[in-house]
PDB file with SEQRES, HELIX, SHEET and CRYST1 records, atoms N, CA, C and O in Angstrom:
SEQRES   1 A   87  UNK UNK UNK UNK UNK UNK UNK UNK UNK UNK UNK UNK UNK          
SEQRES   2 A   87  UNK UNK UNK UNK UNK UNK UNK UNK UNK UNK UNK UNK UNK          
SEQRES   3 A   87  UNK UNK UNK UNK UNK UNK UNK UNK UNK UNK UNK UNK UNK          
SEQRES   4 A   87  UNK UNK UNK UNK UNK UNK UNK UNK UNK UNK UNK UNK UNK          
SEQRES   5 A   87  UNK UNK UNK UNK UNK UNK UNK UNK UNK UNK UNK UNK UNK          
SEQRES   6 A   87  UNK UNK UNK UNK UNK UNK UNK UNK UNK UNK UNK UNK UNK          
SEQRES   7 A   87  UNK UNK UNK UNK UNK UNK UNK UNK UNK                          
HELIX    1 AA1 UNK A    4  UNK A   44  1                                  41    
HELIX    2 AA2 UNK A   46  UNK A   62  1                                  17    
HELIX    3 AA3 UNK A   68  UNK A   85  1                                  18    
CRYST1    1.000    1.000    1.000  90.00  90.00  90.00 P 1           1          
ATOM      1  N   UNK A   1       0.841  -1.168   0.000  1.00  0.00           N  
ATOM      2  CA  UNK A   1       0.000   0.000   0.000  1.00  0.00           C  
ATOM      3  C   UNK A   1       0.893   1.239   0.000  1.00  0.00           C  
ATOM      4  O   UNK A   1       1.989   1.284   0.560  1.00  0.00           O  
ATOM      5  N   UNK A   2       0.351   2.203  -0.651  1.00  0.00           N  
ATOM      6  CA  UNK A   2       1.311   3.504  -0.898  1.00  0.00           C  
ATOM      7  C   UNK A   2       1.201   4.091  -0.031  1.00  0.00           C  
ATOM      8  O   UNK A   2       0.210   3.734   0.606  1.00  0.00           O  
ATOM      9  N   UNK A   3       2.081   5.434   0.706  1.00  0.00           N  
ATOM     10  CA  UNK A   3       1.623   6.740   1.352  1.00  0.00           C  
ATOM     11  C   UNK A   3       0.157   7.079   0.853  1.00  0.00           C  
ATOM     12  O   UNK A   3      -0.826   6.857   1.560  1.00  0.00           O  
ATOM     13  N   UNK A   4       0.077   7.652  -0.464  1.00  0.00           N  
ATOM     14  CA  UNK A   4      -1.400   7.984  -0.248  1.00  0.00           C  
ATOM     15  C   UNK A   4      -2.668   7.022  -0.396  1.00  0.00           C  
ATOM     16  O   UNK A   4      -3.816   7.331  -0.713  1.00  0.00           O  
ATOM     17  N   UNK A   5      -2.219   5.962  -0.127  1.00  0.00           N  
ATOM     18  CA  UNK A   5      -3.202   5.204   0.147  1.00  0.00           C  
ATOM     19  C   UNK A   5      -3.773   4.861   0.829  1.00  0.00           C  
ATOM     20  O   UNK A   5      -4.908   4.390   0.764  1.00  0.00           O  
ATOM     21  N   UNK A   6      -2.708   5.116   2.137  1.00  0.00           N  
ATOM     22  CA  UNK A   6      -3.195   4.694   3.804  1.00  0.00           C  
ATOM     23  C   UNK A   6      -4.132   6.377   3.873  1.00  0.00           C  
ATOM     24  O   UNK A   6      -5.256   6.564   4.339  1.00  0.00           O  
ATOM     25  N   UNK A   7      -3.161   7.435   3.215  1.00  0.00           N  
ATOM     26  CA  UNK A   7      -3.672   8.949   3.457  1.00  0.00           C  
ATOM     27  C   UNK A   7      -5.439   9.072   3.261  1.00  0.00           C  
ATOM     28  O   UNK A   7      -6.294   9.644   3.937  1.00  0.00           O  
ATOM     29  N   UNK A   8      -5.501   8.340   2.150  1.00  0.00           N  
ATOM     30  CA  UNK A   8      -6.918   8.145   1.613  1.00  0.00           C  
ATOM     31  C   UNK A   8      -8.108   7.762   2.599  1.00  0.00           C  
ATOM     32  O   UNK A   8      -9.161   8.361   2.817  1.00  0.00           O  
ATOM     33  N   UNK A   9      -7.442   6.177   3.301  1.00  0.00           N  
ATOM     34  CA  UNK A   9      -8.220   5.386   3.934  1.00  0.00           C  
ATOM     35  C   UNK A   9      -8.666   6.237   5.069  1.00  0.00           C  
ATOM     36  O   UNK A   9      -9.810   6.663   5.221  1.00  0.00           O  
ATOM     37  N   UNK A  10      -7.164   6.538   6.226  1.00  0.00           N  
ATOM     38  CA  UNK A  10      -7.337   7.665   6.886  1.00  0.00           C  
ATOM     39  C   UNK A  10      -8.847   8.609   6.878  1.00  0.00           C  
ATOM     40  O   UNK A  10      -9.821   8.655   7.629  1.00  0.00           O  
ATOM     41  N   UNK A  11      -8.454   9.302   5.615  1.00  0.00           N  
ATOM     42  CA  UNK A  11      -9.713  10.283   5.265  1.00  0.00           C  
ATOM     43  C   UNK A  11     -11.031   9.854   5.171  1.00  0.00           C  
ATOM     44  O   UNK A  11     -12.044  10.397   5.612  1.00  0.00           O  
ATOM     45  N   UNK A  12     -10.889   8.686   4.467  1.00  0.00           N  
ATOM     46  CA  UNK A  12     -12.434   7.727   4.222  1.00  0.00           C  
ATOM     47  C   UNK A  12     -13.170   7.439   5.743  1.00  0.00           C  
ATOM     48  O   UNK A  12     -14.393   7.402   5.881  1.00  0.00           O  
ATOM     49  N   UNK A  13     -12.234   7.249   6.806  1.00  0.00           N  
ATOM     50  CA  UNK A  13     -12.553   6.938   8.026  1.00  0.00           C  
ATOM     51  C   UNK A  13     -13.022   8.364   8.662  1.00  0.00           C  
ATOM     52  O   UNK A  13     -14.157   8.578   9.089  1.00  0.00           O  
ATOM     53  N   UNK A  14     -12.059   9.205   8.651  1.00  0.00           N  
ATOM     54  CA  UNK A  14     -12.527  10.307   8.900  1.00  0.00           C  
ATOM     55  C   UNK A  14     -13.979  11.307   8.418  1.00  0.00           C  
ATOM     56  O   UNK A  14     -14.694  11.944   9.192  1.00  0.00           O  
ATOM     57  N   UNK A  15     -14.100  11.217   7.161  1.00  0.00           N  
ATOM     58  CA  UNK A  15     -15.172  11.352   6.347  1.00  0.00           C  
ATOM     59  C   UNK A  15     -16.219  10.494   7.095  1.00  0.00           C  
ATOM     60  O   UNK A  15     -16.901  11.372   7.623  1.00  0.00           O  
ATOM     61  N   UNK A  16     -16.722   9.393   7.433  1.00  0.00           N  
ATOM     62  CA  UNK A  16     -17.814   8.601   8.027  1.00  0.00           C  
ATOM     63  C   UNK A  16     -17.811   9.024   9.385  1.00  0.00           C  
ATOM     64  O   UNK A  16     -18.813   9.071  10.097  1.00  0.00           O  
ATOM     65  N   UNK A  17     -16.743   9.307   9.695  1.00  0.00           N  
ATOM     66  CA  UNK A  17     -17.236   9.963  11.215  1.00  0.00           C  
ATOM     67  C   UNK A  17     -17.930  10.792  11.307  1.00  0.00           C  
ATOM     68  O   UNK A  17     -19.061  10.731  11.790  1.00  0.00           O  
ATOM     69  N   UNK A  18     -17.265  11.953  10.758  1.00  0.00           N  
ATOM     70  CA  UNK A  18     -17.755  13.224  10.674  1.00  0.00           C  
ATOM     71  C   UNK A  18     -19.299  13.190  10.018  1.00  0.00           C  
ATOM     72  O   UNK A  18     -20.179  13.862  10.556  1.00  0.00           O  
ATOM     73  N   UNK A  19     -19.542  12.512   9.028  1.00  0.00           N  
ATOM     74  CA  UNK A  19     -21.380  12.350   8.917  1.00  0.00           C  
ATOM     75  C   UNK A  19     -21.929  11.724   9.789  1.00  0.00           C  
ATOM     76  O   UNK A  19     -23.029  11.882  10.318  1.00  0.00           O  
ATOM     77  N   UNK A  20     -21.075  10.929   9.957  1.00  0.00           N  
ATOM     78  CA  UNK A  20     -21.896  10.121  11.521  1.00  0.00           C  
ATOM     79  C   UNK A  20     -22.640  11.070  12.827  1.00  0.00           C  
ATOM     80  O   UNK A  20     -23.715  11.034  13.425  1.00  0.00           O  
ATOM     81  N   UNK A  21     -21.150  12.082  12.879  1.00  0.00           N  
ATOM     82  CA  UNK A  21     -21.847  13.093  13.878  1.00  0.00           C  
ATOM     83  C   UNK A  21     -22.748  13.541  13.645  1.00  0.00           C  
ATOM     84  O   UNK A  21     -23.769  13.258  14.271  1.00  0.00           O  
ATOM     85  N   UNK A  22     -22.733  14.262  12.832  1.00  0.00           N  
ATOM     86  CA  UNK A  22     -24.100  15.260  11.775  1.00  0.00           C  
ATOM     87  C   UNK A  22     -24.981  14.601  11.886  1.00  0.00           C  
ATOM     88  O   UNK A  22     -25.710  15.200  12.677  1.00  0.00           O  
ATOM     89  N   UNK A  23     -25.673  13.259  11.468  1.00  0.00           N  
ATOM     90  CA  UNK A  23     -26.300  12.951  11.873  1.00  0.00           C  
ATOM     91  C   UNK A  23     -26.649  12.626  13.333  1.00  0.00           C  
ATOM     92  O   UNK A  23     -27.816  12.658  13.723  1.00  0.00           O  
ATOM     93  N   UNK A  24     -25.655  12.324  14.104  1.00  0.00           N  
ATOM     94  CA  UNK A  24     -26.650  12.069  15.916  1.00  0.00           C  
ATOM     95  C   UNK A  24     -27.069  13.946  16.104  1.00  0.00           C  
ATOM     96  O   UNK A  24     -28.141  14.349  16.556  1.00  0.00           O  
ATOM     97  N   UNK A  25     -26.067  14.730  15.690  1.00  0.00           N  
ATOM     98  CA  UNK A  25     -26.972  15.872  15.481  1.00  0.00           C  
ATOM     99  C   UNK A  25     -28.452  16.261  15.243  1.00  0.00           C  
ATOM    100  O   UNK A  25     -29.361  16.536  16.027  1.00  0.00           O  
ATOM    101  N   UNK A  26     -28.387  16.196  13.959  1.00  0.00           N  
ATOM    102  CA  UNK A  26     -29.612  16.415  13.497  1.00  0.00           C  
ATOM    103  C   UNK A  26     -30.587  15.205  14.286  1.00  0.00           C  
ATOM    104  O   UNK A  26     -31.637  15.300  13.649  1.00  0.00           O  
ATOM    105  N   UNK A  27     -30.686  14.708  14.764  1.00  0.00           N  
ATOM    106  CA  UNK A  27     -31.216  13.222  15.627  1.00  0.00           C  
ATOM    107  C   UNK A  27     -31.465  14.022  16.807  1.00  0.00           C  
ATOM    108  O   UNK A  27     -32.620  13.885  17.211  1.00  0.00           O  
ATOM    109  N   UNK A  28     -30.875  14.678  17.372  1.00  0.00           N  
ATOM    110  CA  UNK A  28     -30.762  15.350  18.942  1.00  0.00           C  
ATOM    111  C   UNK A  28     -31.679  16.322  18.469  1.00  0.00           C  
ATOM    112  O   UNK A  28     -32.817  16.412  18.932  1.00  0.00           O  
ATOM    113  N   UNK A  29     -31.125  17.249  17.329  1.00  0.00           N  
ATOM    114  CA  UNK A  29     -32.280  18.395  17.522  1.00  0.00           C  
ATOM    115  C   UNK A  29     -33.482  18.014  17.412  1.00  0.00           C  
ATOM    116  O   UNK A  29     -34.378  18.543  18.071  1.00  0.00           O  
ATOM    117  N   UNK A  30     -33.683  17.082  16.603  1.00  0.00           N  
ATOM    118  CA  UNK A  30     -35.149  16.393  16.345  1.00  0.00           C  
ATOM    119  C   UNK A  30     -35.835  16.294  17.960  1.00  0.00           C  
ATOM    120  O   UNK A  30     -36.803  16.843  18.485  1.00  0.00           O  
ATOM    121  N   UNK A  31     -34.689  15.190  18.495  1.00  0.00           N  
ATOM    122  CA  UNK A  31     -35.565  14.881  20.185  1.00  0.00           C  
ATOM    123  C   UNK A  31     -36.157  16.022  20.539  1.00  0.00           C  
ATOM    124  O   UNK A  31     -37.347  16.317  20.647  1.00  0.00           O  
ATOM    125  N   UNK A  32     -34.961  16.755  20.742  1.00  0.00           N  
ATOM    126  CA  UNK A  32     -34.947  18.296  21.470  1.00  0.00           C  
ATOM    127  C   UNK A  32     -36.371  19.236  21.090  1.00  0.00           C  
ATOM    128  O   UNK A  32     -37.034  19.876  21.906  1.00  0.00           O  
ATOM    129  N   UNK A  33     -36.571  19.141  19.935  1.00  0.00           N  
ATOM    130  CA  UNK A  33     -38.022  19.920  19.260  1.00  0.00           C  
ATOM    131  C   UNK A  33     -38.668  19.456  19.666  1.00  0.00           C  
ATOM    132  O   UNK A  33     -39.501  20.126  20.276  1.00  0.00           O  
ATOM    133  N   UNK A  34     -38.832  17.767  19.664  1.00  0.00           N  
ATOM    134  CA  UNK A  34     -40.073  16.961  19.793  1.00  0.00           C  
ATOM    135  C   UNK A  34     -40.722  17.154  21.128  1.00  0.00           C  
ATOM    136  O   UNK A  34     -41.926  17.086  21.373  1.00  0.00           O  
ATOM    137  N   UNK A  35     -39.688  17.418  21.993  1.00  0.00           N  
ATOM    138  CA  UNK A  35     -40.147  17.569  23.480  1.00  0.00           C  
ATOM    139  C   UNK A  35     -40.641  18.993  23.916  1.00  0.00           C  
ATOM    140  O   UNK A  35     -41.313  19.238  24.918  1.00  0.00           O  
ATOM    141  N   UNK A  36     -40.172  19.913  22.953  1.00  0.00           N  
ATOM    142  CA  UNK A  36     -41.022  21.519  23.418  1.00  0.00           C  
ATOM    143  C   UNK A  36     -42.164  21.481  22.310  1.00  0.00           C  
ATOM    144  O   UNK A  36     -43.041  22.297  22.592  1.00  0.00           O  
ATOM    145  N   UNK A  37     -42.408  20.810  21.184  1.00  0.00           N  
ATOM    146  CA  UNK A  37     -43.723  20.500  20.669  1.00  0.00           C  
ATOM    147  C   UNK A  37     -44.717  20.164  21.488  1.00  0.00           C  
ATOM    148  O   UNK A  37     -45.689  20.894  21.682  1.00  0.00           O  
ATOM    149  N   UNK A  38     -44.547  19.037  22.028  1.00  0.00           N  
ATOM    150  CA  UNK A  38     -45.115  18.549  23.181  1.00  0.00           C  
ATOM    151  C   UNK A  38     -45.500  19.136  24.641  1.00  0.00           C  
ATOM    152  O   UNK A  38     -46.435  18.915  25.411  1.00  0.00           O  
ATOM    153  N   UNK A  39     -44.258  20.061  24.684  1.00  0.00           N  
ATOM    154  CA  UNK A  39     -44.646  20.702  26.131  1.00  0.00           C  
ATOM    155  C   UNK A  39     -45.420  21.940  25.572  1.00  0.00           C  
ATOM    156  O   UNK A  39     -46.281  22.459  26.283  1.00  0.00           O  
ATOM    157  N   UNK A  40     -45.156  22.424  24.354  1.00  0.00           N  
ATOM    158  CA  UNK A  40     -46.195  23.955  23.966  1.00  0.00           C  
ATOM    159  C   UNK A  40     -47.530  23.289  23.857  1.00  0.00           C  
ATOM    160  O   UNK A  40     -48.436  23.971  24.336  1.00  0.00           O  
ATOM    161  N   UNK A  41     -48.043  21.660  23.143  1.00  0.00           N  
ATOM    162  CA  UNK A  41     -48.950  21.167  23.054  1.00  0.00           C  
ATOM    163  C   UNK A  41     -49.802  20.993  24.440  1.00  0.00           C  
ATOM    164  O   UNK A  41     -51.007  20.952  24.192  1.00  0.00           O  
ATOM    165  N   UNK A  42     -49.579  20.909  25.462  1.00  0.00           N  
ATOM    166  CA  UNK A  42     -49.712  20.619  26.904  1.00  0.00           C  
ATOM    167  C   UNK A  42     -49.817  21.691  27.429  1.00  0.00           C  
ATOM    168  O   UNK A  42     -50.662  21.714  28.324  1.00  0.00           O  
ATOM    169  N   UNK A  43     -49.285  22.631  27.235  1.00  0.00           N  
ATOM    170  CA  UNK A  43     -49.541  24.089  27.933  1.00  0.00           C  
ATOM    171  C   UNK A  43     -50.692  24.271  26.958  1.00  0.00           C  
ATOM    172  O   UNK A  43     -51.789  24.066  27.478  1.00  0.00           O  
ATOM    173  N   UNK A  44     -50.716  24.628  25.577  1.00  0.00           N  
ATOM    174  CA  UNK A  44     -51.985  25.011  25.117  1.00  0.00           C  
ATOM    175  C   UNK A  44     -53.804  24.309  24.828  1.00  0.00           C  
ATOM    176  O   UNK A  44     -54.938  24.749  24.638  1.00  0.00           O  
ATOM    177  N   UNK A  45     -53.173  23.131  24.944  1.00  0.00           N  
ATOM    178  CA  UNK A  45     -54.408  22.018  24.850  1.00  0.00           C  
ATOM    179  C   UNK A  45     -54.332  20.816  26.126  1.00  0.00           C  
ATOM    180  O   UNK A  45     -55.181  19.962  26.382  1.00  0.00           O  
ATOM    181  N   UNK A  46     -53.409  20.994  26.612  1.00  0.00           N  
ATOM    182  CA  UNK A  46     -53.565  19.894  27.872  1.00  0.00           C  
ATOM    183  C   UNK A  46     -55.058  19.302  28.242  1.00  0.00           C  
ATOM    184  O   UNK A  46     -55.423  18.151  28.000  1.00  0.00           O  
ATOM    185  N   UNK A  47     -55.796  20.262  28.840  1.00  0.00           N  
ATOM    186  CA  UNK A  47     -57.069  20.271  29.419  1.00  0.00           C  
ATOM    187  C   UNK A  47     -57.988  19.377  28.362  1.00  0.00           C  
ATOM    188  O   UNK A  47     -58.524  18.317  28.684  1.00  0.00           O  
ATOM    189  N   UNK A  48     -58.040  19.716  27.626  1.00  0.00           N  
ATOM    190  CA  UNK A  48     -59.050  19.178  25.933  1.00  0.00           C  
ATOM    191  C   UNK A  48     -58.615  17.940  25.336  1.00  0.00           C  
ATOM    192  O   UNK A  48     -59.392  17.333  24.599  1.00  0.00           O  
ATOM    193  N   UNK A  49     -57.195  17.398  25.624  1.00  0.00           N  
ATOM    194  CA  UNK A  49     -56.694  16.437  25.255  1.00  0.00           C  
ATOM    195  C   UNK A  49     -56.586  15.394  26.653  1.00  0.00           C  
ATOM    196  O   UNK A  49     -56.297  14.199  26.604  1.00  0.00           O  
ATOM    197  N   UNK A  50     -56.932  16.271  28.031  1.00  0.00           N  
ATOM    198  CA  UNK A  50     -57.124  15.137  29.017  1.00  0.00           C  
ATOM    199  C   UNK A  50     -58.677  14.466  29.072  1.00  0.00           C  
ATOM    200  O   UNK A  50     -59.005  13.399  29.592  1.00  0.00           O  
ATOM    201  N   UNK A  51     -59.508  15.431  28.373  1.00  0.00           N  
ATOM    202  CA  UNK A  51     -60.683  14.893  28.179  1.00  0.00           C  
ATOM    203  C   UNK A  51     -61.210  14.031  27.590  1.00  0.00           C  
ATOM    204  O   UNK A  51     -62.133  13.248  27.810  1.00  0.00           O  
ATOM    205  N   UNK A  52     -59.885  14.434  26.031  1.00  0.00           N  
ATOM    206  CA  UNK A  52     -59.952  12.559  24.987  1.00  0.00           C  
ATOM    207  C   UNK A  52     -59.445  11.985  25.872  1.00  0.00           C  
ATOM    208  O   UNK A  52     -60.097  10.952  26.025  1.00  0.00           O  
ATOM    209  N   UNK A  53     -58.491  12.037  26.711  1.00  0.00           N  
ATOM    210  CA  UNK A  53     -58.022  10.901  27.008  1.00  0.00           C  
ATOM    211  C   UNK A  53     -59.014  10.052  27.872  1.00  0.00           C  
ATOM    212  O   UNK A  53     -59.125   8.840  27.685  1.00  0.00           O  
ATOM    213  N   UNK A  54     -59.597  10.598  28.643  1.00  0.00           N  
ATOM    214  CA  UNK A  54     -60.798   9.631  29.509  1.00  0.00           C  
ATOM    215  C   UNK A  54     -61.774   9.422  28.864  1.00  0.00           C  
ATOM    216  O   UNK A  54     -62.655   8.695  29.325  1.00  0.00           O  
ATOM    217  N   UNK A  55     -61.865   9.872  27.893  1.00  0.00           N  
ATOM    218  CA  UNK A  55     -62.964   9.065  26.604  1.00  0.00           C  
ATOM    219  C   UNK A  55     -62.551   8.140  26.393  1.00  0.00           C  
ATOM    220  O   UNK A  55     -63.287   7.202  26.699  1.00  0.00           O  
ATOM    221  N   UNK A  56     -61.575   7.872  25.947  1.00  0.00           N  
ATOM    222  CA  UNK A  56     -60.677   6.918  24.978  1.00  0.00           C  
ATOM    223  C   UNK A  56     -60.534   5.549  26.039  1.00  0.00           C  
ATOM    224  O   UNK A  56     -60.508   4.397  25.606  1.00  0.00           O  
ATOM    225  N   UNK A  57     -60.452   5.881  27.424  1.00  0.00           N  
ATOM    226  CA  UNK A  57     -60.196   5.190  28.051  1.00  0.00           C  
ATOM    227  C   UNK A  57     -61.752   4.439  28.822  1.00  0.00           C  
ATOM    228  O   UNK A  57     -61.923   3.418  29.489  1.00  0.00           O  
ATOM    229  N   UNK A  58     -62.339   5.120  28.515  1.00  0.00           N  
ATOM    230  CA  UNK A  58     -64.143   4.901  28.734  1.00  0.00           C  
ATOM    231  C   UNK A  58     -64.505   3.872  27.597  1.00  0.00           C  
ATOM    232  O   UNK A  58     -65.046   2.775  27.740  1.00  0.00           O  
ATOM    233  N   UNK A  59     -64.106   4.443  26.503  1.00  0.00           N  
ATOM    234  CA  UNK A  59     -64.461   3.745  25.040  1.00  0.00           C  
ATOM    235  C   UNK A  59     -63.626   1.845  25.239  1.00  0.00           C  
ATOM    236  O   UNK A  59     -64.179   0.822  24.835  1.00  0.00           O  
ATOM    237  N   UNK A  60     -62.418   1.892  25.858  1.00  0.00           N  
ATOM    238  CA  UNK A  60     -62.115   0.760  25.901  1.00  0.00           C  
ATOM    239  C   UNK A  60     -62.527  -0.372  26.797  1.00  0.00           C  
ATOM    240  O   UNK A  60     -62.322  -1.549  26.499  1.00  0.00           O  
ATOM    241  N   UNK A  61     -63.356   0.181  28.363  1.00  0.00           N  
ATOM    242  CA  UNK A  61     -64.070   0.094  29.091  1.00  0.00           C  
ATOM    243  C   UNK A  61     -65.487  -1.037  28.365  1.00  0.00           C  
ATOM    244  O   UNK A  61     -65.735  -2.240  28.285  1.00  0.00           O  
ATOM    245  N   UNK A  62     -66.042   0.144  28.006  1.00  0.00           N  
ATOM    246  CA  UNK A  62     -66.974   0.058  26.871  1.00  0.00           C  
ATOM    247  C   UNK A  62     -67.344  -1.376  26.209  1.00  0.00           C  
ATOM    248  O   UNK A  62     -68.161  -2.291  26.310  1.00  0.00           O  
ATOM    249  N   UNK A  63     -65.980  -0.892  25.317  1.00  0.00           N  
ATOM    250  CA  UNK A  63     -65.642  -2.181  24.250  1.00  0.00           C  
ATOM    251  C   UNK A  63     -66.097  -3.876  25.119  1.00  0.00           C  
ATOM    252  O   UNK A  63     -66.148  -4.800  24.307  1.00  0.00           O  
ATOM    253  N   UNK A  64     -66.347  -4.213  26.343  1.00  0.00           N  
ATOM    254  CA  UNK A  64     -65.944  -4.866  26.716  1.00  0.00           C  
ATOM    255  C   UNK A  64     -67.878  -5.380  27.374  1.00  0.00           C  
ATOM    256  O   UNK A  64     -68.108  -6.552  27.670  1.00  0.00           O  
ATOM    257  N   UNK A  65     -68.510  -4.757  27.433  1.00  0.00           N  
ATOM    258  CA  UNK A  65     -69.750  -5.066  27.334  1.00  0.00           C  
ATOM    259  C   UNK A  65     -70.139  -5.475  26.476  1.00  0.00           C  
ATOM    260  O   UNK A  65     -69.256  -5.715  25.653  1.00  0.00           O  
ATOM    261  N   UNK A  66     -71.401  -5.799  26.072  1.00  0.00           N  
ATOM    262  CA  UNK A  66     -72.340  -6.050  24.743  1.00  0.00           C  
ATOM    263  C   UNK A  66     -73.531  -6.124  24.777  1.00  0.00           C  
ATOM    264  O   UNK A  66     -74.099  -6.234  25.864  1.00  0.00           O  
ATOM    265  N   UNK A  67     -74.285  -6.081  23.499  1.00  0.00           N  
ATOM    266  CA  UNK A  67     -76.023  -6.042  23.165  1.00  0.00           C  
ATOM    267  C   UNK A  67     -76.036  -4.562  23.320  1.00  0.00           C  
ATOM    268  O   UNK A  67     -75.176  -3.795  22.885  1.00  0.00           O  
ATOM    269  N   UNK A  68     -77.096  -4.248  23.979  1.00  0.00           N  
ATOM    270  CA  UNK A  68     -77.917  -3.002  23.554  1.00  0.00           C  
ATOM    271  C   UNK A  68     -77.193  -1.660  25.002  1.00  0.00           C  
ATOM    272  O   UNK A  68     -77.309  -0.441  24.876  1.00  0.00           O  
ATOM    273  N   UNK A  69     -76.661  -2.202  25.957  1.00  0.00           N  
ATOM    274  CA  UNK A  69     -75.981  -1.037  27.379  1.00  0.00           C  
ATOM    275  C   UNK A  69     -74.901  -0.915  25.813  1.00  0.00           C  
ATOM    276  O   UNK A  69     -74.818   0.211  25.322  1.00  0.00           O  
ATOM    277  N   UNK A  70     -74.335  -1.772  25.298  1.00  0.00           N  
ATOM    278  CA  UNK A  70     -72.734  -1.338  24.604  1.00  0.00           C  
ATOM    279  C   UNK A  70     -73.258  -0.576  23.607  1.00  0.00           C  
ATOM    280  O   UNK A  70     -72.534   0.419  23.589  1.00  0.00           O  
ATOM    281  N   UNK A  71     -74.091  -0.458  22.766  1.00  0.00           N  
ATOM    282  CA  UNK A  71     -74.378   0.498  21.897  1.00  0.00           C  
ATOM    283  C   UNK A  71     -74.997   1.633  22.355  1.00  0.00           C  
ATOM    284  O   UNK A  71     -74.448   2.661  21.959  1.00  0.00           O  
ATOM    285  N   UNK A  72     -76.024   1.804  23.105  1.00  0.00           N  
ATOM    286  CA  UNK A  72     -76.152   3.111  24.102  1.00  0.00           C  
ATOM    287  C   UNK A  72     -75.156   3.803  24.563  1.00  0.00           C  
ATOM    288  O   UNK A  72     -75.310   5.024  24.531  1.00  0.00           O  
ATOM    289  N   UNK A  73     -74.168   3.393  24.989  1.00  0.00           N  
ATOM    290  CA  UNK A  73     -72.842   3.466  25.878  1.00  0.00           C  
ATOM    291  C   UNK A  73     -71.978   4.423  24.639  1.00  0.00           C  
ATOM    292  O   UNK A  73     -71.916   5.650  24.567  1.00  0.00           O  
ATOM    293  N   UNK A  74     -71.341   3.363  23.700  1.00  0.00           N  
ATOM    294  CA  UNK A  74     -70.968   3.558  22.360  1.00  0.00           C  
ATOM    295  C   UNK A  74     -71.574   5.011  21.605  1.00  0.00           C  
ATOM    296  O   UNK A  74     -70.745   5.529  20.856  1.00  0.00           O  
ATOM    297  N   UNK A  75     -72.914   5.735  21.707  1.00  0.00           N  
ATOM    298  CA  UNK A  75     -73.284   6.517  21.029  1.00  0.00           C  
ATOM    299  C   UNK A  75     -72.932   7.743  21.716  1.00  0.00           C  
ATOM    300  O   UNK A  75     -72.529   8.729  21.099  1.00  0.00           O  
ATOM    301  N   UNK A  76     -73.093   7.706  23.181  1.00  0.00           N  
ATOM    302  CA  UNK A  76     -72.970   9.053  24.688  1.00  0.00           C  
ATOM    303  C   UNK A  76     -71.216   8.526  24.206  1.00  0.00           C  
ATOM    304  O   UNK A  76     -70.830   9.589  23.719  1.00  0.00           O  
ATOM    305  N   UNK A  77     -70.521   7.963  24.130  1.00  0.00           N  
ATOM    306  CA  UNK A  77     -69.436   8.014  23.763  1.00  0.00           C  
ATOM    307  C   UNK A  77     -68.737   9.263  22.554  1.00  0.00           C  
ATOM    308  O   UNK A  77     -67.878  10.143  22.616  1.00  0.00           O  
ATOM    309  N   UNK A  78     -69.824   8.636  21.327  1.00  0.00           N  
ATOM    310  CA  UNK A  78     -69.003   9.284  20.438  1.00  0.00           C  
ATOM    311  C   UNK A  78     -69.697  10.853  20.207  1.00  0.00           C  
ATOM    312  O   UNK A  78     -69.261  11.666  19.393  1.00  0.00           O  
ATOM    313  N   UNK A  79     -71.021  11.109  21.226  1.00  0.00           N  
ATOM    314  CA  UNK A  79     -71.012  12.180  21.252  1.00  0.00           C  
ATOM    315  C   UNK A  79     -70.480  13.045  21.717  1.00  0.00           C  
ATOM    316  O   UNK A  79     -70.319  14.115  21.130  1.00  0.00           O  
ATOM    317  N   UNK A  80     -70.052  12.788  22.951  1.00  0.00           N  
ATOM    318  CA  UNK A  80     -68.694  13.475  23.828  1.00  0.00           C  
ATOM    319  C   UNK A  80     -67.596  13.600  23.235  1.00  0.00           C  
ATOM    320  O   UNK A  80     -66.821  14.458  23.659  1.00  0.00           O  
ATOM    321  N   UNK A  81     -67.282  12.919  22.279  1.00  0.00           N  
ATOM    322  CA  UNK A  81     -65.733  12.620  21.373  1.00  0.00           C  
ATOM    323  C   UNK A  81     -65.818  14.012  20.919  1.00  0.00           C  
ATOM    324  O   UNK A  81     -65.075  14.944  21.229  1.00  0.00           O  
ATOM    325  N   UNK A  82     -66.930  14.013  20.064  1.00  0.00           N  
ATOM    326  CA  UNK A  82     -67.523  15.187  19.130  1.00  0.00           C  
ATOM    327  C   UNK A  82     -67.590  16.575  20.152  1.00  0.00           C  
ATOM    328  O   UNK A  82     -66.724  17.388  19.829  1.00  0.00           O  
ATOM    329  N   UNK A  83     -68.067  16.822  20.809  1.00  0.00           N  
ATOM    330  CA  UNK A  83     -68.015  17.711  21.396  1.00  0.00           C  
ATOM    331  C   UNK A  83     -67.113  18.456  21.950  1.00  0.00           C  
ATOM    332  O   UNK A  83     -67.069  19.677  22.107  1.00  0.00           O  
ATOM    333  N   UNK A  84     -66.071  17.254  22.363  1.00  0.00           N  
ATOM    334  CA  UNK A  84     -64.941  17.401  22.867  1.00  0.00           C  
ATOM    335  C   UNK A  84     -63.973  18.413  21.634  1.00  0.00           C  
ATOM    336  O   UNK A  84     -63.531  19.539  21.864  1.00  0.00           O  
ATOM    337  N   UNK A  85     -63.821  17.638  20.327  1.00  0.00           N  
ATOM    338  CA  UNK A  85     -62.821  17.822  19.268  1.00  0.00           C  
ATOM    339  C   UNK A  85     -63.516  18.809  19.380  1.00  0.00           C  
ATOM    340  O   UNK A  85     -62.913  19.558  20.150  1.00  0.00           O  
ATOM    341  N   UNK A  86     -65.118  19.594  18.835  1.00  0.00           N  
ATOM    342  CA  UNK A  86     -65.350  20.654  18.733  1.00  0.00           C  
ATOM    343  C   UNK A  86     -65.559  21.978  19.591  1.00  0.00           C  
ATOM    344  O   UNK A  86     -66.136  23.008  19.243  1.00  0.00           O  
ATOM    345  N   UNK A  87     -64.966  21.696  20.756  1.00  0.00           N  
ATOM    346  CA  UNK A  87     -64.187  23.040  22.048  1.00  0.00           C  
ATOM    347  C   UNK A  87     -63.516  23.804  21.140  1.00  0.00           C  
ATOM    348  O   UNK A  87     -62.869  24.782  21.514  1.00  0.00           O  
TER     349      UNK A  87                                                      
END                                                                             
């Protein structure tokens, strides 16, 4: 193998690092956003989205009856859903 051949490899190694970083970069900022998305989402809708959430969790409740209480149940369900999304 020549001088500039090892020089090359060297670089080739170096070169994959260096994107390597860039990417856990761009990877971090991603986390990093994802989590003040989430916390601006929670400060501005928290309340409205804790309300799906005990729907959602009613609805699975629900799911677990049958005949005619589960479809009664099922309808006061998805009217609240509705009401809810439309706050």
């Amino acid at each position: 193998m020549t001088e500039y051949e090892v020089c090359q490899c060297e670089s080739d190694v170096y070169d994959a690092m260096e994107s390597r970083l860039m990417q856990m970069t761009f990877w971090a900022h991603k986390a990093v956003l994802f989590e003040k998305i989430k916390k601006k989402i929670e400060e501005q809708e928290g309340e409205k989205l804790e309300k799906i959430a005990d729907i959602l969790v009613e609805a699975s409740r629900i799911r677990a009856k049958t005949g005619q209480e589960a479809e009664k149940d099922k309808q006061e369900l998805n009217d609240k859903l509705k009401e809810t999304f439309e706050e």
